[in-house]
RONULO-395230 format. One line per 2 residues: number of its first residue (from 1); for each residue x, y, z of C-alpha. Coordinates in nm, 2 decimals, padded with zeros to 4 digits. Layout:
<rs>
NUM	X Y Z; ...
</rs>
This chain:
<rs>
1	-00.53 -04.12 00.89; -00.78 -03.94 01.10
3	-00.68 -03.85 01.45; -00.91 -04.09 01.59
5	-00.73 -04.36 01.42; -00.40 -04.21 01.52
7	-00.51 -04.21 01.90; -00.61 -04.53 01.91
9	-00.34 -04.73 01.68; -00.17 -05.02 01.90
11	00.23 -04.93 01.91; 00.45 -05.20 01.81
13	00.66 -05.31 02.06; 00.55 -05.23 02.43
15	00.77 -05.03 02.68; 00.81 -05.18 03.04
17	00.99 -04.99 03.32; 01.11 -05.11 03.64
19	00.93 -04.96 03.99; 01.15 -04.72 04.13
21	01.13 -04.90 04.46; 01.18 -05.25 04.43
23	01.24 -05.46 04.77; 01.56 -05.74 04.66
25	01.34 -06.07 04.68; 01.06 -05.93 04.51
27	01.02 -06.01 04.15; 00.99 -05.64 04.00
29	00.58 -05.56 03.82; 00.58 -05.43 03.50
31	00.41 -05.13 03.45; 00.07 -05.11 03.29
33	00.09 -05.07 02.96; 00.01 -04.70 02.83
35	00.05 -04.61 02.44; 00.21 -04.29 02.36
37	-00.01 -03.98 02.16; 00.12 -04.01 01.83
39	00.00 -03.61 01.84; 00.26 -03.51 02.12
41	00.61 -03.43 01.93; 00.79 -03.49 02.24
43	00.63 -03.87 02.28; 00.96 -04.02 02.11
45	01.21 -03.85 02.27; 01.01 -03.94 02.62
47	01.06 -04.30 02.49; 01.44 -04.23 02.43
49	01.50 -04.11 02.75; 01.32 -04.40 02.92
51	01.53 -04.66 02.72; 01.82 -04.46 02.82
53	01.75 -04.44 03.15; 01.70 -04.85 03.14
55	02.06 -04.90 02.99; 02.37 -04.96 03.26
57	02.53 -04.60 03.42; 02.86 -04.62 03.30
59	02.79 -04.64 02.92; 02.90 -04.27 02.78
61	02.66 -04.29 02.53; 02.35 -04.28 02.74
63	02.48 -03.94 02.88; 02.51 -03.78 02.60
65	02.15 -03.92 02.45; 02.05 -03.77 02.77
67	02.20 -03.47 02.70; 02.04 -03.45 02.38
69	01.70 -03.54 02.46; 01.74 -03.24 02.76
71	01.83 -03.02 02.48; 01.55 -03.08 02.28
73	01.27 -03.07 02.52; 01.37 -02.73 02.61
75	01.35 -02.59 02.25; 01.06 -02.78 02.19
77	00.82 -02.72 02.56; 00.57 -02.90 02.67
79	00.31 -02.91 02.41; -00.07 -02.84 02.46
81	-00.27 -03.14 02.50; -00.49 -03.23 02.21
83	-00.83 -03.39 02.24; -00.91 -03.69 02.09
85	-01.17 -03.68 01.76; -01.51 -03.84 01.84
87	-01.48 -04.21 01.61; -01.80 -04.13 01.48
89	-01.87 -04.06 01.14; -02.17 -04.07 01.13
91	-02.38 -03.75 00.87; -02.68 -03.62 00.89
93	-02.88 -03.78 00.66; -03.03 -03.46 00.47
95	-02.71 -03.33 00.42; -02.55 -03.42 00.08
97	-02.19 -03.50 00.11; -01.96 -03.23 00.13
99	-01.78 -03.38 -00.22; -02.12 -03.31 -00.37
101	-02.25 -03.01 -00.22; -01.91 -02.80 -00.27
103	-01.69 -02.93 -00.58; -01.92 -02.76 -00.87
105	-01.97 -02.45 -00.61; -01.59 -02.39 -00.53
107	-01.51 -02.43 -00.86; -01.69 -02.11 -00.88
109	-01.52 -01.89 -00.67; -01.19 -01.71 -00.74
111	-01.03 -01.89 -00.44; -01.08 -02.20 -00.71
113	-01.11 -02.03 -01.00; -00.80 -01.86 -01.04
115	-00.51 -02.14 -01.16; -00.30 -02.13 -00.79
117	00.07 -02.14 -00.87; 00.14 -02.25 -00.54
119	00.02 -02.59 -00.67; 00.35 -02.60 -00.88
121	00.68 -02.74 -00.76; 00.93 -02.50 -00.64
123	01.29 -02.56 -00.68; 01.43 -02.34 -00.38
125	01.34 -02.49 -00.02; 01.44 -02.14 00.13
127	01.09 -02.08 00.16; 01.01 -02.40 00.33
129	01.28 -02.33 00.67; 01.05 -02.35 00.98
131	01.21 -02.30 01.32; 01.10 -02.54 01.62
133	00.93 -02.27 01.75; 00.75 -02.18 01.46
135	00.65 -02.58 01.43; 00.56 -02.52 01.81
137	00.30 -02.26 01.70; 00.21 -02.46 01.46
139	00.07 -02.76 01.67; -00.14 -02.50 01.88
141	-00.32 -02.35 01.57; -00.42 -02.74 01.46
143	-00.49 -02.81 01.85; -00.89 -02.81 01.85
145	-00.85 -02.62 02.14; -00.56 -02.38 02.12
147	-00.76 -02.08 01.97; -00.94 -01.98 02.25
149	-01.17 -01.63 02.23; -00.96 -01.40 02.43
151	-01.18 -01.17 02.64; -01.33 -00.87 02.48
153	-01.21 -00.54 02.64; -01.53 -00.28 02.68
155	-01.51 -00.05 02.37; -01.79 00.19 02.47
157	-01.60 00.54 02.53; -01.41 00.40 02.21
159	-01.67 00.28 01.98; -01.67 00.59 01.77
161	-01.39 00.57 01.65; -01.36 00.20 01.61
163	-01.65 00.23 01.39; -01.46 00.50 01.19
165	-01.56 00.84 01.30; -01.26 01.05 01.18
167	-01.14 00.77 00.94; -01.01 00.54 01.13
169	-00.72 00.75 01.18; -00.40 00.60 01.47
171	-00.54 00.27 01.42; -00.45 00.12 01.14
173	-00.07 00.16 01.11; -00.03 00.00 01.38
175	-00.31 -00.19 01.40; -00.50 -00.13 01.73
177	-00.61 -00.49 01.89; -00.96 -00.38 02.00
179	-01.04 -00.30 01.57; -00.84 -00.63 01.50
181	-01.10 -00.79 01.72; -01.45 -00.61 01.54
183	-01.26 -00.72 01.17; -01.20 -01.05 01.26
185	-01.58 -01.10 01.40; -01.71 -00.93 01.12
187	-01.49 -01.12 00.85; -01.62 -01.46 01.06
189	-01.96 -01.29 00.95; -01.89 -01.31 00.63
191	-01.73 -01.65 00.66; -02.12 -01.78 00.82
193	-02.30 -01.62 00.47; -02.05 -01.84 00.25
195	-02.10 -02.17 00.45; -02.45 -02.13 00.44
197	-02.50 -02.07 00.07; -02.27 -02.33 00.03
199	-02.45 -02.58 00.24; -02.79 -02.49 00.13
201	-02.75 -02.30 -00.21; -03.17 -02.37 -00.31
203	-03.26 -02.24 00.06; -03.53 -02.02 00.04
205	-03.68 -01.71 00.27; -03.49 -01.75 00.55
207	-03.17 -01.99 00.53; -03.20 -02.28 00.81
209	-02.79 -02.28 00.73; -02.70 -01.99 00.88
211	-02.49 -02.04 01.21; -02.35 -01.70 01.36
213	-02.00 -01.72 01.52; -02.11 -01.47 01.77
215	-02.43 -01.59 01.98; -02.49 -01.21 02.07
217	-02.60 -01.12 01.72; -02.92 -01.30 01.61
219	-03.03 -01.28 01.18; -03.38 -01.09 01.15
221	-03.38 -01.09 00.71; -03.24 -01.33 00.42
223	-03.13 -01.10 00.17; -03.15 -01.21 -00.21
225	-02.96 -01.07 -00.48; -03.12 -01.08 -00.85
227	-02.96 -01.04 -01.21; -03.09 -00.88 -01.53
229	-02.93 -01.13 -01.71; -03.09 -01.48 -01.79
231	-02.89 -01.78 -01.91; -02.99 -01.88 -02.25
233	-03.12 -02.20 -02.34; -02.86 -02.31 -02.49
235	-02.64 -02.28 -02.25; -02.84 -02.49 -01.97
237	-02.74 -02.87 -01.95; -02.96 -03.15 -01.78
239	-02.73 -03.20 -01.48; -02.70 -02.83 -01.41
241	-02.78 -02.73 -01.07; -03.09 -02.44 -01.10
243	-02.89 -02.22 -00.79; -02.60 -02.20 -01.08
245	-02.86 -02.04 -01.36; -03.17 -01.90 -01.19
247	-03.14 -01.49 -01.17; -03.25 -01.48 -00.79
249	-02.97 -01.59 -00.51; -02.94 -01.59 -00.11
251	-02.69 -01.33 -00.09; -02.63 -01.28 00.29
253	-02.88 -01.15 00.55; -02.95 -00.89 00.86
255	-02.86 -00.94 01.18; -02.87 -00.74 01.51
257	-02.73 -00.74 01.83; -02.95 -00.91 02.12
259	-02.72 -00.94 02.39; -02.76 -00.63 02.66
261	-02.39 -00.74 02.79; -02.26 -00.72 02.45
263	-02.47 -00.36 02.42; -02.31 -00.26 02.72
265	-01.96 -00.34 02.62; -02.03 -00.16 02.29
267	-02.13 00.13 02.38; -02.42 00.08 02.06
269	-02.68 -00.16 01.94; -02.51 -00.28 01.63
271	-02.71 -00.36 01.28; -02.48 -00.58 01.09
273	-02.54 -00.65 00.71; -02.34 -00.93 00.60
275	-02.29 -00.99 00.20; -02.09 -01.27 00.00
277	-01.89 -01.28 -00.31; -01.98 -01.38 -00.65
279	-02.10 -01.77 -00.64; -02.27 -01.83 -00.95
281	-02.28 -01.77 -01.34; -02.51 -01.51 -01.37
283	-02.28 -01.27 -01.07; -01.94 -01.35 -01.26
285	-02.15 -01.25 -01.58; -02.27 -00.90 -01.37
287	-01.93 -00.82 -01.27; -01.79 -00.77 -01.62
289	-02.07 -00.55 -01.73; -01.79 -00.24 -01.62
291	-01.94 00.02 -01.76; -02.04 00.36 -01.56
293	-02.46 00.43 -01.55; -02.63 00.65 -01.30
295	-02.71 00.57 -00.94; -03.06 00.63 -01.04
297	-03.06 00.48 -01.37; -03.10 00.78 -01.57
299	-02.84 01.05 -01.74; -02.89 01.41 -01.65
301	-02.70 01.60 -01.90; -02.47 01.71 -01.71
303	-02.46 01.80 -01.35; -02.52 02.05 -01.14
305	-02.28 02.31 -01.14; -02.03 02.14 -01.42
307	-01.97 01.87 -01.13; -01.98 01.53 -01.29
309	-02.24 01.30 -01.22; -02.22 00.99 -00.96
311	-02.23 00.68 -01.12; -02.12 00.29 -01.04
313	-02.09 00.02 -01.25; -02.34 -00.17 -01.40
315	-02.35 -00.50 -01.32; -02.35 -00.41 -00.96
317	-02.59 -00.18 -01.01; -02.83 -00.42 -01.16
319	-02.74 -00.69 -00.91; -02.87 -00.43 -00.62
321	-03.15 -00.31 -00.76; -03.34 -00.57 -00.97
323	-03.60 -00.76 -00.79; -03.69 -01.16 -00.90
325	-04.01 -01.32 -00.96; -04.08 -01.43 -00.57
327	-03.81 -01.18 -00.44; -03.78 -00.80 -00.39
329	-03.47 -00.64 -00.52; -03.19 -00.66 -00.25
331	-03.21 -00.24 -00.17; -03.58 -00.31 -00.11
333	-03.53 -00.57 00.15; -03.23 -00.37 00.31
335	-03.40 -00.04 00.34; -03.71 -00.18 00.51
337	-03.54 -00.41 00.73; -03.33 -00.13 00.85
339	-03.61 00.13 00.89; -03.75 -00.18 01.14
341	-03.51 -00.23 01.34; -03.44 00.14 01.40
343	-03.84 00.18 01.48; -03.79 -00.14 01.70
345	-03.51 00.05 01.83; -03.60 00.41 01.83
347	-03.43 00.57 02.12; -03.12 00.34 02.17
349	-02.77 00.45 02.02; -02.75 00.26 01.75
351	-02.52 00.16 01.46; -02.50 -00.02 01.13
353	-02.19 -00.19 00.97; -02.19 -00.32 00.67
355	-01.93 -00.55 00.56; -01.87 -00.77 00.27
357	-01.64 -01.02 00.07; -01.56 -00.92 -00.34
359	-01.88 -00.86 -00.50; -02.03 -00.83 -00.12
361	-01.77 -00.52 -00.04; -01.93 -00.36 -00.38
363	-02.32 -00.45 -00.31; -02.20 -00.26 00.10
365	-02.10 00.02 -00.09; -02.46 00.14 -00.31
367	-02.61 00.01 -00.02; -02.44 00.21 00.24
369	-02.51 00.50 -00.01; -02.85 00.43 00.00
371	-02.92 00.43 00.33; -02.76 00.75 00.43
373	-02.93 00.93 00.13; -03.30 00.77 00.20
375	-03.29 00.77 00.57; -03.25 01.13 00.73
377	-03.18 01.02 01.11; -02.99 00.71 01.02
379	-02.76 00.58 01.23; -02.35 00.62 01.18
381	-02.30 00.34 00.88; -01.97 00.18 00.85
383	-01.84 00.00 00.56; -01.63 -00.28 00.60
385	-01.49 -00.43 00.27; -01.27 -00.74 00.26
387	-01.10 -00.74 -00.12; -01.37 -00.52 -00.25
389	-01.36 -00.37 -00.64; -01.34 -00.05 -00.73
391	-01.75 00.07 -00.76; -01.76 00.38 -00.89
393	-01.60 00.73 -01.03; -01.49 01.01 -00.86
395	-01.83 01.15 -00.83; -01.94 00.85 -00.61
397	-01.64 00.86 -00.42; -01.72 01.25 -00.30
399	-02.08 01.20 -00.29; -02.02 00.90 -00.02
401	-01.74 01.15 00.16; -01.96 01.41 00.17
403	-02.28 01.26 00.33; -02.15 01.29 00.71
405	-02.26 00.91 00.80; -02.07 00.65 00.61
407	-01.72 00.56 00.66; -01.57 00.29 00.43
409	-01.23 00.06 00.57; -01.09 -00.12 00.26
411	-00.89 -00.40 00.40; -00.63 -00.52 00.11
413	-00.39 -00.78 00.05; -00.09 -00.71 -00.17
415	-00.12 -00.83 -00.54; -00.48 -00.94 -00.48
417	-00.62 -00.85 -00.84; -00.95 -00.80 -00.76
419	-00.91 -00.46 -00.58; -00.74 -00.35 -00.88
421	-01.04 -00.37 -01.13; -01.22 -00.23 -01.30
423	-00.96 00.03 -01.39; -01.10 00.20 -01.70
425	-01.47 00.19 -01.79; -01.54 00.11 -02.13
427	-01.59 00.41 -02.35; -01.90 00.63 -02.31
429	-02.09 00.79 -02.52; -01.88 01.16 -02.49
431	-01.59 01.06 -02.28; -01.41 00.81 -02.05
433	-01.44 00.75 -01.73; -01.20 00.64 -01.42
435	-01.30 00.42 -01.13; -01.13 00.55 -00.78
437	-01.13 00.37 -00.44; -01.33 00.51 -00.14
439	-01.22 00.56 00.23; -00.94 00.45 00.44
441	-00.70 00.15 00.34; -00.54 -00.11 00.56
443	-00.29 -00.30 00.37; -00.20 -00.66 00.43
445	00.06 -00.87 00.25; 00.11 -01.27 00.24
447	00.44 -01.27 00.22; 00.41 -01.17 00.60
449	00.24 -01.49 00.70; 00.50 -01.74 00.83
451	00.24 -02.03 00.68; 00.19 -01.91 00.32
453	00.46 -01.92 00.07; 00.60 -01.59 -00.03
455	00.48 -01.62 -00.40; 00.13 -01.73 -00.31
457	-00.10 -01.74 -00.60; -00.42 -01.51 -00.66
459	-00.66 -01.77 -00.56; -00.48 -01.72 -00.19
461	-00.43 -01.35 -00.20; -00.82 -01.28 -00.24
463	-00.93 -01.59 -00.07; -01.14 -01.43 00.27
465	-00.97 -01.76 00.48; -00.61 -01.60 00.40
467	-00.75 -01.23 00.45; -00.84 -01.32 00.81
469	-00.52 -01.50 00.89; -00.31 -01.17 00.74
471	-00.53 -00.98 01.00; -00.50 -01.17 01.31
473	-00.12 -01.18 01.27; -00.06 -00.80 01.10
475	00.08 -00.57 01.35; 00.23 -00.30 01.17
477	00.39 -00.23 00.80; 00.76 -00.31 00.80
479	00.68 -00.54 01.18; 00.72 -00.93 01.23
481	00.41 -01.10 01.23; 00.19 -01.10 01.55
483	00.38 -01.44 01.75; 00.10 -01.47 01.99
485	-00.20 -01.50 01.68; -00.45 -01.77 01.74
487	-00.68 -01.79 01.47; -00.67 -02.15 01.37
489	-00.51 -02.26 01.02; -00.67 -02.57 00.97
491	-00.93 -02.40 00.70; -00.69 -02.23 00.54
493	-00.48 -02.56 00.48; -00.79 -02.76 00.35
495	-00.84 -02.44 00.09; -00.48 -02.33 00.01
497	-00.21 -02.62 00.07; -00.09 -02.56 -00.23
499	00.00 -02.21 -00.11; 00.08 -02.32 00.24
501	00.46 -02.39 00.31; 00.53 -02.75 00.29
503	00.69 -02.76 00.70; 00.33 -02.69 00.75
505	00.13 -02.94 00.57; 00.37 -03.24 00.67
507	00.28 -03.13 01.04; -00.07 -03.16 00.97
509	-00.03 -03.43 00.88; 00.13 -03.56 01.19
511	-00.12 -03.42 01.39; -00.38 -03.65 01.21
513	-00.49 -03.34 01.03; -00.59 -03.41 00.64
515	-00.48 -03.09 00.40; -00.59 -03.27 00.09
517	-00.94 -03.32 00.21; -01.23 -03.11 00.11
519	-01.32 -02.85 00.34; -01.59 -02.91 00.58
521	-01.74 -02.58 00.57; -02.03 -02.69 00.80
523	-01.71 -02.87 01.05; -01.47 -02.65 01.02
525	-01.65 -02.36 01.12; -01.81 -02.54 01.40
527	-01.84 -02.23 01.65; -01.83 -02.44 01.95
529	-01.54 -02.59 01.89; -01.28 -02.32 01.80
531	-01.15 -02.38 01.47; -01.20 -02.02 01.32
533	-01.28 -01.87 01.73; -01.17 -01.52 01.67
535	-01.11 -01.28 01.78; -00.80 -01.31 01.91
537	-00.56 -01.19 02.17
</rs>
C-alpha cells in the first residue's frame, strides 16, 4: 500500500469523545470525526488511552492501561510528522518504466550480480532484535523529511588537509565530521553518474539525466569510456539493448564549482571528476584482462636504474585510453577539459578531486596519474575511491607517491571482494608480477550498521548505497555507530532488503514504504526532497 493510500484509508469504527465542558441539560456534540495517521506508531496507543479515559474511574484496569500506555509513550517520543505522498502517479511520458529501463541494467552490476545470501532464510533471530529506540530512528530515516542537510561548517584554513595534504593523517581514525561531509557529497556524486546512465543509457554528448545533488557544482563535459574489445556476432541477439554491446559508453562527466559562497567556504574552486562502475558487457569483459602492460603501452627493457617499470592492468588501461568512432578516448576528454577550466580559472586557488565507484576508483587512478605527469602547474589532485581494485604494481604505486600532487583515500568495506583483486597478474613473459594498493585507507565494516545483517552478502558489501550508509554512521574502529546519522535508508532497502534486518523492512512497511519495489533511481534520489540529503550532522 502506498502511503497515499495509507493516509487516506477510512478507519473502521469511528471514535467520539465527550466535550470536556458539558452544561447538565445540554445533550453533549460529538466530536468531528478525525482519522488517525496510520504512519504515527503512537496513533493506537492515543486511541487506547482515549477509550480508557471514556470507561467509569473506579475500574482498576483502566489505571493500569493508563499506566501502560504512559510507559510507552515515553520510550517511544513523540514521532516526527510525516508528509503525506502526492496521489499522483502520473510519469513522464518519455521515460520508459523504471521495470524496463533498470531490470536488464542492474542485472549488470555486482550489487545484482553477485548471488546475495542475505536473500536466504536465517534460522537465528538474534540478528533481527531492534530496540524501540532503534525503531524510533528508524521512522526518521523513512520520514521524507527527517534527513535534513546539516549546515556546512567553513573548511577554508582546513581544506588542505581535507583534501589530503599529508595523507589524510588524524582524520580518519576517528573520522573527522567535516571529511565525513566532502565523502558523502562526493559519493552522492557518484550516485548522480549511476542514475543517469541508468536513466538514459543511449544518451549522447552531454547526458540531459544528469541531476547534481549539490546545486553549487554545475557539469561542463560528458565523459565516454571505450573498449578494445567488440562483441562478436554471435553473441548479439535481436532484443539486445546496443548500450549493452557497443564499445563506446557515458562513463561520468566534469563538473566545477560555480557557487562564490561555496568558494568561500572552501577555501578553493573545486574541479570534480565523477566516474561509475562497470555497467555493461564489454567493462566486465576489460576488467578480467589482469595482466600488467606499460602506462605508455610499450616495454623498455628494463628501467632506469634496475627500478622496475610502472605498469597497470590492461583492461583498464585500454578502457582509459582507447577512443570510439564518434568519441575521444576518455584521457583525451579529461586532459582538455581540465587544462580549460584551469585557463578559465587561471589565478584562483584551485583544486581537482577525483572520485569514483569500482572500475570508476581504477579509471581516477591513471587518470589522476595523468594529470599530474602532463600538466606541470596542476592543481593539488585528490583521489577519492569508493571499493576501488587494485590498478597496478609497485612501480605505479611509488611513481603516484612520488609526484608531489596526488593523494589517493581508499575507502573500504570489510569482505568486499572487489578491493581484493586482482591479486597476482597472470604470468609475464620473464617473471610475475604483484598488484599493491595506493594511499591511505579508511576501513568500514557492515556488521557495524544497525540496519544490515551481520553476514551481509557481497552484493551489499560493494554496493555504493551501503558504502555511504557505513560512512555517515562510522565514527571510529572498535566505536558504536554514529546514533545521530541521517542519511536516509529508503534506497538502500529498495536495493538490499534481503540484506536489511527483517525489524527494518516490516517497519517500512508500516510507514507505507515498499522494500520489494524497484528502485526509483530517478525518485529516490530526488534532491529536493531529501532521501539521499547528505551530508550529514
Amino acid at each position: 500500500m502506498t502511503i497515499a493510500a495509507a493516509v487516506t484509508a477510512p478507519t473502521t469504527a469511528p471514535l467520539h469523545v465527550a466535550p470536556r465542558h458539558a452544561a447538565p441539560t445540554v445533550q453533549p456534540r460529538p466530536a468531528p470525526r478525525r482519522d488517525p495517521s496510520p504512519l504515527n506508531p503512537n496513533a493506537p496507543a492515543q486511541q487506547a488511552l482515549r477509550t480508557a479515559t471514556s470507561a467509569p474511574p473506579s475500574s482498576s484496569s483502566s489505571d493500569s492501561a493508563r499506566a501502560h500506555i504512559a510507559n510507552l509513550d515515553k520510550v517511544l517520543g513523540k514521532p516526527p510528522q510525516v508528509p503525506r505522498a502526492a496521489a499522483s502517479n502520473a510519469q513522464d511520458p518519455e521515460q520508459e518504466p523504471l521495470s524496463v529501463r533498470h531490470g536488464l541494467l542492474n542485472a549488470l552490476n555486482l550489487s545484482f550480480f553477485v548471488p546475495m545470501p542475505g536473500m536466504r532464510a536465517r534460522g537465528t533471530a538474534a540478528d533481527e532484535h531492534m530496540s524501540p529506540r532503534s525503531l524510533m530512528h528508524m521512522q526518521q530515516l523513512l520520514s521524507a523529511d527527517s534527513p535534513r542537510a546539516s549546515p556546512r561548517s567553513t573548511i577554508a584554513p582546513r581544506w588542505r588537509s581535507l583534501h589530503g595534504e599529508g595523507g589524510w593523517a588524524g582524520l580518519l581514525d576517528p573520522l573527522d565530521s567535516d571529511l565525513r561531509r566532502e565523502l558523502l557529497r562526493y559519493g552522492d556524486f557518484v550516485q548522480a553518474a549511476y542514475q543517469a546512465f541508468h536513466s538514459l543509457p543511449t544518451a549522447s554528448a552531454r547526458h540531459r539525466g544528469l541531476m547534481l545533488p549539490d546545486r553549487s557544482y554545475r557539469p561542463t563535459r560528458s565523459l565516454f569510456a571505450t573498449s578494445a574489445l567488440s562483441m562478436p556476432p554471435w553473441a548479439k541477439r535481436p532484443n539486445t539493448p546496443e548500450w549493452l554491446t557497443q564499445q563506446s559508453n557515458w562513463v561520468g562527466y566534469v563538473a566545477v564549482c560555480e557557487s562564490e559562497r561555496e568558494v568561500a567556504r572552501m577555501g578553493r574552486r573545486d574541479i570534480a571528476i565523477v566516474l561509475r562502475g562497470t555497467a555493461t558487457c564489454l567493462e566486465w569483459a576489460e576488467n578480467l584482462r589482469a595482466s600488467l602492460v606499460p602506462l605508455d603501452g610499450e616495454s623498455s627493457d628494463g628501467a632506469e636504474g634496475g627500478a622496475e617499470e610502472p605498469k597497470v592492468a590492461r583492461g583498464f588501461l585500454s578502457l582509459y585510453k582507447t577512443a570510439g568512432e564518434k568519441v575521444k578516448s576518455l584521457s583525451e576528454e579529461v586532459m582538455e577539459e581540465v587544462r580549460r577550466l584551469m585557463e578559465k580559472y587561471k589565478g584562483e586557488q584551485l583544486s581537482i578531486t577525483v572520485v569514483g565507484h569500482s572500475l570508476g576508483a581504477a579509471l581516477a587512478l591513471l587518470l589522476a596519474d595523468e594529470v599530474a605527469a602532463t600538466i606541470p602547474d596542476a592543481p593539488p589532485v585528490a583521489v577519492v575511491s569508493f571499493g576501488g581494485p587494485k590498478v597496478g604494481n609497485a612501480a605505479f604505486v611509488d611513481r603516484l607517491g612520488s609526484s608531489g600532487k596526488v593523494n589517493v583515500l581508499r575507502i573500504v568495506n570489510a569482505g568486499d571482494v572487489v578491493t581484493k583483486v586482482p591479486g597476482v597478474a597472470p604470468r609475464l613473459p620473464h617473471k610475475k608480477e604483484q598488484y599493491q594498493h595506493v594511499g591511505a585507507e579508511l576501513r568500514i565494516d557492515s556488521k557495524n550498521s544497525p540496519c544490515l545483517r551481520p553476514d551481509a552478502g557481497p552484493a551489499c558489501r560493494h554496493d555504493l548505497e551501503a558504502y555511504l550508509h557505513l560512512i555517515d554512521g562510522f565514527t571510529g574502529t572498535g566505536r558504536p555507530f554514529r546514533h545521530d546519522a541521517r542519511r536516509s535508508v529508503i534506497r538502500l532497502l529498495q536495493l538490499q532488503r534481503g540484506n536489511v534486518k527483517k525489524e527494518y523492512v516490516n517497519r517500512a512497511r508500516e510507514l507505507g514504504v515498499d522494500p520489494t519495489a524497484p528502485a526509483d533511481v530517478g525518485r529516490s534520489m530526488a534532491y529536493g526532497n531529501c532521501a539521499v540529503a547528505s551530508p550529514s550532522s
